[in-house]
C-alpha positions as a printed NumPy array, in Angstrom:
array([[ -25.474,  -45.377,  -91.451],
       [ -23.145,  -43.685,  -93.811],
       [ -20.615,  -40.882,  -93.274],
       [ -23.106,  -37.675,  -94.231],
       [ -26.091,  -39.348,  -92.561],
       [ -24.059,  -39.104,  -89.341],
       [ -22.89 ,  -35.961,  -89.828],
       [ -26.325,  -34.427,  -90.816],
       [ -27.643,  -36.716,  -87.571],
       [ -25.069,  -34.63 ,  -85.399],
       [ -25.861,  -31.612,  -86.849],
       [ -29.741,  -32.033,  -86.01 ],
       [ -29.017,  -33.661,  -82.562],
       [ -26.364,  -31.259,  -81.301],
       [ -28.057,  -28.122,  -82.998],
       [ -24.517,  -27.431,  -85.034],
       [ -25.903,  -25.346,  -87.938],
       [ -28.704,  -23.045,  -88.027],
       [ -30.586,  -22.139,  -91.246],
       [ -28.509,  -19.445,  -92.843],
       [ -25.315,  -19.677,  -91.159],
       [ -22.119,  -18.763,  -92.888],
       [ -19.166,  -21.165,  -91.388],
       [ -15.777,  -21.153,  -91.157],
       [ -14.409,  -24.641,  -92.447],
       [ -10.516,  -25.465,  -91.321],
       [  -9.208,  -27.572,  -93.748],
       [  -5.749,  -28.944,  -93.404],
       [  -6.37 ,  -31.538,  -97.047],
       [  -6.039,  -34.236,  -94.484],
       [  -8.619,  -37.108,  -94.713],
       [ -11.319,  -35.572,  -91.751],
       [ -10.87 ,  -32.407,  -92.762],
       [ -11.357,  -32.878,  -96.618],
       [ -14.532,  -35.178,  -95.684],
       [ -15.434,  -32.244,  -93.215],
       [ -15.55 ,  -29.819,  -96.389],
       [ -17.365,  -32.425,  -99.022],
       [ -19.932,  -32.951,  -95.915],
       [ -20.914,  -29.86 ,  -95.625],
       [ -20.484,  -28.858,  -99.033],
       [ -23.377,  -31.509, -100.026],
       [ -25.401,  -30.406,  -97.385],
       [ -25.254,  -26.588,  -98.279],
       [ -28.308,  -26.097,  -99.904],
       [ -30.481,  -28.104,  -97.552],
       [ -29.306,  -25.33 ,  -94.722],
       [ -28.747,  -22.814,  -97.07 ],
       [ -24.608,  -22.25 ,  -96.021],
       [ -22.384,  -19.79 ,  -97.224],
       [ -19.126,  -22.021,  -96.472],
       [ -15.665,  -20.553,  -96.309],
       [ -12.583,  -23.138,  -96.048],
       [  -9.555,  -21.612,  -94.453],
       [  -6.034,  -23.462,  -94.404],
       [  -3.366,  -22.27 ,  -92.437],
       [   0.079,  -23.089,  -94.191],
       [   2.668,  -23.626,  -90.949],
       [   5.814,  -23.405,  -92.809],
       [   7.052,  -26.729,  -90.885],
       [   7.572,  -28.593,  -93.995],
       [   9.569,  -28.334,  -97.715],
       [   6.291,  -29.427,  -99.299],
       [   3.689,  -27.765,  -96.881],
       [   2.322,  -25.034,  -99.653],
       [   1.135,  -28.6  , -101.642],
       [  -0.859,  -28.827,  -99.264],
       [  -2.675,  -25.264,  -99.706],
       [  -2.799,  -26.239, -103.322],
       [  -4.741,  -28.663, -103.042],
       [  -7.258,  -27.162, -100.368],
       [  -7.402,  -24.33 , -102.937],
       [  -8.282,  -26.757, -105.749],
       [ -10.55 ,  -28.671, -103.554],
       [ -12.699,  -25.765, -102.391],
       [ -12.765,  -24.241, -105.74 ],
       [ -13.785,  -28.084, -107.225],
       [ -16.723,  -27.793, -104.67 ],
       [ -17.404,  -24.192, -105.487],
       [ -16.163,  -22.872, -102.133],
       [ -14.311,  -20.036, -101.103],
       [ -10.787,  -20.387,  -99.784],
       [  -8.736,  -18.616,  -97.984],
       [  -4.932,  -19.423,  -97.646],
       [  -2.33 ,  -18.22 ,  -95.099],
       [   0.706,  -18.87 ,  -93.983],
       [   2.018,  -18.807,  -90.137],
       [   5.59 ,  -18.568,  -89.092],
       [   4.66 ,  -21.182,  -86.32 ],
       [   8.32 ,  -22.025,  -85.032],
       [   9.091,  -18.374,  -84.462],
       [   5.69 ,  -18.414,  -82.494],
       [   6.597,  -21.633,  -80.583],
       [  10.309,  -19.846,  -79.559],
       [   8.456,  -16.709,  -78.824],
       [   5.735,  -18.138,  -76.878],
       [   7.865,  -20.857,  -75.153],
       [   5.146,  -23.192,  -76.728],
       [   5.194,  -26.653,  -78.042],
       [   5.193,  -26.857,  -81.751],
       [   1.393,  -28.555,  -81.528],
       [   0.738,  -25.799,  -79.052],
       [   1.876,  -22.604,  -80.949],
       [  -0.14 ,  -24.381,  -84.582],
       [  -2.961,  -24.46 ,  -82.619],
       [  -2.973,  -20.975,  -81.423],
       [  -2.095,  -20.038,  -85.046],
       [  -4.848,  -21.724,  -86.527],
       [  -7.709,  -20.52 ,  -84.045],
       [  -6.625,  -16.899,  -83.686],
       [  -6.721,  -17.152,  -87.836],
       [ -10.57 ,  -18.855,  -87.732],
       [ -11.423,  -16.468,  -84.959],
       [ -10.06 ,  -13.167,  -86.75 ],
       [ -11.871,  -14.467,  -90.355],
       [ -15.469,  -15.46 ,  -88.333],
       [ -15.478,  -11.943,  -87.189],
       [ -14.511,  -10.199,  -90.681],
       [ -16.903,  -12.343,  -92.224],
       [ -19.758,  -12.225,  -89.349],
       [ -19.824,  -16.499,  -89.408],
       [ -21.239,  -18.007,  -86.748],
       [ -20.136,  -21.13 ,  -86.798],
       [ -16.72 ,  -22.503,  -87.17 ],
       [ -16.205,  -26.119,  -88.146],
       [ -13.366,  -28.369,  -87.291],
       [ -12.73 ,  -32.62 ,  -88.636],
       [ -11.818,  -33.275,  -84.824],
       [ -13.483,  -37.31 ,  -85.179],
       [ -13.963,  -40.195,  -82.074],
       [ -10.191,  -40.94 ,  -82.539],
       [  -8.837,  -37.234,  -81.385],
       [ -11.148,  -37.344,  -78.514],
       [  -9.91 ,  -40.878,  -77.389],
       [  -6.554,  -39.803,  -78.099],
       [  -7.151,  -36.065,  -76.107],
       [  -8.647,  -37.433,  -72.64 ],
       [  -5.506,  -40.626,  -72.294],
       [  -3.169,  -37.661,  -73.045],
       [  -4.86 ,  -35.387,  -70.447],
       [  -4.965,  -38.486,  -68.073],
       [  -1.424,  -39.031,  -68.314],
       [  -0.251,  -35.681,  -67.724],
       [  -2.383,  -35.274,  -64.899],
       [  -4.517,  -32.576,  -66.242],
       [  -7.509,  -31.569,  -63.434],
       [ -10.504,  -33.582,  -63.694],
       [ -12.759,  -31.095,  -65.836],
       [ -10.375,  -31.523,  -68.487],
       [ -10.81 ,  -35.198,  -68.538],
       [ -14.271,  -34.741,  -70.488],
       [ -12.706,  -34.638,  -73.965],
       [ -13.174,  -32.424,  -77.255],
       [ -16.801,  -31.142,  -76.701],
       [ -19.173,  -31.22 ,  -79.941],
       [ -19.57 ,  -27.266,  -80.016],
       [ -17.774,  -24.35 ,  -77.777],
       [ -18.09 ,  -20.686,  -78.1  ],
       [ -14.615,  -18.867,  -79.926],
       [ -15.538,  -15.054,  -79.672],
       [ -18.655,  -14.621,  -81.571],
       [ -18.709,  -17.612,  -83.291],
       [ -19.159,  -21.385,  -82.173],
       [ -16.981,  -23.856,  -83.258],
       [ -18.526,  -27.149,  -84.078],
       [ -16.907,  -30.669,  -84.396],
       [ -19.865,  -32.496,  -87.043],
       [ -17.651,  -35.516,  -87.116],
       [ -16.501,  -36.04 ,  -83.444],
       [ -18.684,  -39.307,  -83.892],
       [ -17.045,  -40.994,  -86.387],
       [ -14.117,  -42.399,  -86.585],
       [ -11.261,  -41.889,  -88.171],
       [ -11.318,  -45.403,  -90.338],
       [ -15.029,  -44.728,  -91.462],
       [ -13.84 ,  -41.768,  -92.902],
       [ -10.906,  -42.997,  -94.451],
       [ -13.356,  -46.022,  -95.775],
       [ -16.055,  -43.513,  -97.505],
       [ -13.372,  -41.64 ,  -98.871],
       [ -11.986,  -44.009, -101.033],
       [ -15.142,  -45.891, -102.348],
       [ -16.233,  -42.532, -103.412],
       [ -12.53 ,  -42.161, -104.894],
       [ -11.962,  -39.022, -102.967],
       [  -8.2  ,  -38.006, -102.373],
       [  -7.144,  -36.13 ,  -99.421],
       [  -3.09 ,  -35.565,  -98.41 ],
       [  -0.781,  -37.359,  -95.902],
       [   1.17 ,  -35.222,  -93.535],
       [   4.435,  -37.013,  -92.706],
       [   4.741,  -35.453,  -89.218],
       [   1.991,  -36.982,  -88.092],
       [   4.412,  -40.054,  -87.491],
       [   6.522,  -38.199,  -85.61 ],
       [   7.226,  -39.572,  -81.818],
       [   8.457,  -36.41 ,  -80.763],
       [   4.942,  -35.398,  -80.836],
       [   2.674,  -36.619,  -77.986],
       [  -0.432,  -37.275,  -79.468],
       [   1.31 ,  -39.041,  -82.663],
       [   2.716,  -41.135,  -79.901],
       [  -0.089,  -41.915,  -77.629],
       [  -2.217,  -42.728,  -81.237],
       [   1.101,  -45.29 ,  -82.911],
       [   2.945,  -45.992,  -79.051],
       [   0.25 ,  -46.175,  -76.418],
       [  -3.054,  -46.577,  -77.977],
       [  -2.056,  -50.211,  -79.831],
       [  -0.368,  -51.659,  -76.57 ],
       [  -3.524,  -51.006,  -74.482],
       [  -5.904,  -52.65 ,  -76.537],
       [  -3.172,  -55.156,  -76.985],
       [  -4.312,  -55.949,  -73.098],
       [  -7.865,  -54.653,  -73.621],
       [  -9.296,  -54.66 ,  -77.023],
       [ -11.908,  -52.363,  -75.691],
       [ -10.128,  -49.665,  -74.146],
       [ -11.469,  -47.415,  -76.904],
       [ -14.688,  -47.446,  -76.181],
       [ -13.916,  -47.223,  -71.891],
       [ -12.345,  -43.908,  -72.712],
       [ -15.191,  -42.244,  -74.229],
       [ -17.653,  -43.846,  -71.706],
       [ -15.093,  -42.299,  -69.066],
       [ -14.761,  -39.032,  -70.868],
       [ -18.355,  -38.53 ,  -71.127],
       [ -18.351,  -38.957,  -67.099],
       [ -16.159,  -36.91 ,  -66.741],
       [ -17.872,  -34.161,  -69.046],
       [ -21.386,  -34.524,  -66.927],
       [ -19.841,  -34.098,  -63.579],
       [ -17.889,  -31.131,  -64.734],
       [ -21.282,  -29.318,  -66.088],
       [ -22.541,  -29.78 ,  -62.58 ],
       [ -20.049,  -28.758,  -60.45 ],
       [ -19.266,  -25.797,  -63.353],
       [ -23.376,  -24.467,  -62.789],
       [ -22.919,  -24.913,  -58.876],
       [ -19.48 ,  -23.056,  -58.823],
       [ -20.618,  -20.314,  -61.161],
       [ -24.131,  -19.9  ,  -58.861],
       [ -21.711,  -19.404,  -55.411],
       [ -19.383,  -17.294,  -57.252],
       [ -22.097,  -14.898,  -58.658],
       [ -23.932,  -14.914,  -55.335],
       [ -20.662,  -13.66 ,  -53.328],
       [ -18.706,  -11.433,  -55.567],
       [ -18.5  ,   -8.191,  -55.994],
       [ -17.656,   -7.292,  -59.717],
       [ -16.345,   -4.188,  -61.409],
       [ -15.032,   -3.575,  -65.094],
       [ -11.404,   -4.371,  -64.164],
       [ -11.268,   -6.281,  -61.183],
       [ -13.236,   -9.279,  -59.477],
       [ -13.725,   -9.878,  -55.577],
       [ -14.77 ,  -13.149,  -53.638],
       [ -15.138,  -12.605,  -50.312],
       [ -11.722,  -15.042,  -49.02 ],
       [ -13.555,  -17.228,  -46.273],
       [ -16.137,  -18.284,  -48.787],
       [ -14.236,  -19.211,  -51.691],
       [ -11.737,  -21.012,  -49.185],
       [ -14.388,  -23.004,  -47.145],
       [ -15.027,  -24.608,  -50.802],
       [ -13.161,  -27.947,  -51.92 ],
       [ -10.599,  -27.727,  -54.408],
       [ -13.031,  -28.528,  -57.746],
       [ -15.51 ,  -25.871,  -56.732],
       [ -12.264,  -23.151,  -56.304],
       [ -10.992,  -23.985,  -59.713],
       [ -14.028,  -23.149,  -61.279],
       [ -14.802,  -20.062,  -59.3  ],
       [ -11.42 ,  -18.621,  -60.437],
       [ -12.161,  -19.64 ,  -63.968],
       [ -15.614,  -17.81 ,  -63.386],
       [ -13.923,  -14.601,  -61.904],
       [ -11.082,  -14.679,  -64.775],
       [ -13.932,  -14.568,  -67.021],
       [ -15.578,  -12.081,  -65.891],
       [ -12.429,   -9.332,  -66.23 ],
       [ -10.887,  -10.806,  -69.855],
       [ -14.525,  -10.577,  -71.302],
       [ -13.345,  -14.416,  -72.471],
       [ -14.365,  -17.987,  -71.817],
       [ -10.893,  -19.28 ,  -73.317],
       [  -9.171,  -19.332,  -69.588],
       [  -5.994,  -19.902,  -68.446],
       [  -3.487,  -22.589,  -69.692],
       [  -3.197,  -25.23 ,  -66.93 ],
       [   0.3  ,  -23.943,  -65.864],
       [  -1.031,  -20.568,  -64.723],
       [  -4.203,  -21.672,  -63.446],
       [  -2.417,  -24.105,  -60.617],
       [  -0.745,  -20.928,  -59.769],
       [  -3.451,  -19.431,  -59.27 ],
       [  -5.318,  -21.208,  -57.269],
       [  -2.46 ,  -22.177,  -55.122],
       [  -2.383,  -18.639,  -53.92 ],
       [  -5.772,  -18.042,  -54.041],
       [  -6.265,  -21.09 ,  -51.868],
       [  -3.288,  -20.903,  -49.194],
       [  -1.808,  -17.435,  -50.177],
       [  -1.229,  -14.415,  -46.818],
       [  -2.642,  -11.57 ,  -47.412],
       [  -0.314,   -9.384,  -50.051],
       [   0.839,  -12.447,  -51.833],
       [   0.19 ,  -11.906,  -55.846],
       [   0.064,  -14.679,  -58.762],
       [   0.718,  -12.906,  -62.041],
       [  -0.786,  -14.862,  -64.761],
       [   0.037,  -13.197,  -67.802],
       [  -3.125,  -11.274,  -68.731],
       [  -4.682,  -11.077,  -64.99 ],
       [  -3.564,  -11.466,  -61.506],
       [  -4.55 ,  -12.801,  -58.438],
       [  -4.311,  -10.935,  -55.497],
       [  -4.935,  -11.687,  -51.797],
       [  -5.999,   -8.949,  -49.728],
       [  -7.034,   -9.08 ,  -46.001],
       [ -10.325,  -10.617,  -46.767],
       [ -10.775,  -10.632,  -50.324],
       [  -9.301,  -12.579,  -53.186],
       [  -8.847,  -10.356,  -56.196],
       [  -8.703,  -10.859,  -60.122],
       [  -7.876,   -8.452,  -62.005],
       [  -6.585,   -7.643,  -65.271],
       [  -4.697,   -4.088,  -65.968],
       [  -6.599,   -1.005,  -66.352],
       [  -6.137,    1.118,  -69.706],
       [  -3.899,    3.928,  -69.127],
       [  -5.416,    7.284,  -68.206],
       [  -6.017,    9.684,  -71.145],
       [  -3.304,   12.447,  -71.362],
       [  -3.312,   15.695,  -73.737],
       [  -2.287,   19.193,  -73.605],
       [  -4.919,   21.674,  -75.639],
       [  -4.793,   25.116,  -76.255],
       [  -8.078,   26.736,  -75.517],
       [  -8.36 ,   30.531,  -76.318],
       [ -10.913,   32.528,  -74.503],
       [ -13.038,   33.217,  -76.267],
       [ -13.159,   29.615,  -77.833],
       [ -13.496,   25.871,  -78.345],
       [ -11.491,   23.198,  -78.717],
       [ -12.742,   19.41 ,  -78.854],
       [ -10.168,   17.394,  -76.256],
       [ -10.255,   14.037,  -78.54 ],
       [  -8.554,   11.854,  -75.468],
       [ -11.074,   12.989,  -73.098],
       [ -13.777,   12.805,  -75.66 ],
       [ -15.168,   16.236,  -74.299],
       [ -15.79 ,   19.561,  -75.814],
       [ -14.782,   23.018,  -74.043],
       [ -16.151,   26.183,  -74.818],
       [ -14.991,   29.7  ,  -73.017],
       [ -16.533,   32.651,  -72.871],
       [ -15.89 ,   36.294,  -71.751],
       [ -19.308,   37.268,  -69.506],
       [ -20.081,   40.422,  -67.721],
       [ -19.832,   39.477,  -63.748],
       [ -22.095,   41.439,  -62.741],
       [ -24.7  ,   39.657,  -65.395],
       [ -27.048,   36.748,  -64.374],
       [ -25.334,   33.584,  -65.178],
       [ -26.841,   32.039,  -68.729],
       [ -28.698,   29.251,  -68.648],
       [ -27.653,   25.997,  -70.341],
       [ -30.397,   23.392,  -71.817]])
């Protein structure tokens, strides 16, 4: 099967696309993202797309805007629209106290987020292939991520709005490199992604090559593990979610599970209850980076009463018998208006109208409809 037949098979499989759809298409002029654009771009009319491909300059490298040129060039040879930006993503990474791979990818998906909701897309599509997932659950593995996480890049996830879609997260990386060039199609090489000082570059040129040195099939055991992995977590995710919905109490700002329930639970089922509860007060299924979210639960799971995790945008709280999560409340509206009698004024930060009037009291009181 050739590269678009297994795209268009994922597509119809996984339900990627729906007739109509306009999508978001990150492009980076690598080889799986510039396959990612001519894959979609042949298969436009046959869903009818309206394709946008985005690029996100990172201003890491001398010759980085090449690499918008081309993307620009590319989309335009295709007869797609591009969009080109440009991210300051080493002041983000110092501000943030982020990796470098960290603060580009918040970069790039708060960019694809922001243009799917300007340009009401509902899909966004990324070249993530077989290789990044293999690559993504050894890293997780040997940083000890929690076992949900061990289930690998899924095919589509919600971002907002929009979903974003990984069309070639079943191919790998050499088939596309293959179809590219017996259908002469150039795509750029980024340097960095040699770099050791970056994990996955060294887990995919360090780690990778010396286990299949001892196992020439380790590949292929890591996505039959990550797919585990991935199966488990949907059930224990739909049984956490059930017990958390069943017990909690829920108001716009703040989230309570009733403490001896959540705590008679094993660890995997807390996790997700707190992920469920976190959602619930952000309005967001992103969730908490790892970091927080062990701090989190290690108060929500042995904390006394009083005892608070602050987690950036929400906080855990345990109270006598309730574990809170809440996030802060908008301050209260303030304004001073001057309201002569007889009069109205319009109070704007109450979003209320006040009229006065000068009555006889010895009149019935008028009726209002």
């Amino acid at each position: 099967m050739d590269l678009l037949s297994k795209v268009s098979s994922a597509i119809t499989e996984h339900r990627l696309l729906s007739k109509g759809d306009t999508v978001i298409v990150a492009v980076s002029g690598g080889a799986d993202s510039t396959a990612l654009l001519h894959a979609l771009a042949t298969l436009r009319s046959e869903w009818n797309l309206t394709l946008v491909a985005v690029h996100l300059d990172h201003r890491l490298r001398a010759d980085s805007p090449d690499d918008a040129r081309f993307v620009a060039r590319r989309a335009a040879q295709l007869g797609v629209e591009s969009v080109i930006e440009a991210a300051d993503v080493q002041m983000l990474a110092r501000r943030r106290k982020l990796s470098l791979e960290e603060a580009g990818r918040e970069a790039r998906y708060a960019l694809f987020a922001r243009l799917a909701g300007e340009r009401r897309a509902q899909r966004i599509a990324t070249g993530h292939t077989l290789n990044d997932e293999i690559e993504t659950v050894l890293m997780r593995l040997l940083r000890g991520d929690p076992w949900d996480a061990l289930g690998g890049i899924p095919m589509k996830r919600p971002l907002g709005a929009a979903e974003v879609i990984r069309p070639l997260l079943s191919v790998t990386r050499e088939q596309i490199r293959t179809d590219l060039s017996a259908r002469s199609i150039t795509w750029r090489e980024d340097p960095s992604n040699r770099d050791l000082r970056f994990a996955r570059n060294w887990i995919r040129l360090r780690v990778l090559p010396a286990l299949e040195r001892k196992d020439a099939g380790v590949r292929d055991l890591l996505v039959r593990f990550s797919r585990a992995a991935r199966s488990a977590d949907r059930l224990l995710t739909d049984l956490a979610h059930r017990l958390a919905a069943e017990a909690a109490e829920v108001g716009a700002y703040l989230v309570r599970l009733p403490l001896d329930e959540f705590r008679r639970h094993p660890p995997d089922l807390q996790r997700r209850m707190l992920r469920w509860a976190v959602a619930r007060v952000t309005g967001t299924t992103t969730g908490l980076p790892v970091v927080l979210e062990e701090r989190g639960l290690r108060v929500a799971a042995k904390g006394r009463a009083g005892e608070v995790a602050d987690l950036r945008a929400v906080a855990v709280r345990v109270s006598y018998d309730a574990l809170e999560v809440t996030v802060p409340q908008p301050p209260a509206p303030r304004g001073v208006y001057r309201l002569r009698i007889p009069g109205t004024v319009t109070a704007e930060a109450f979003n209320v109208t006040l009229t006065a009037e000068i009555v006889d009291p010895s009149a019935p009181v008028p009726s209002r409809s």
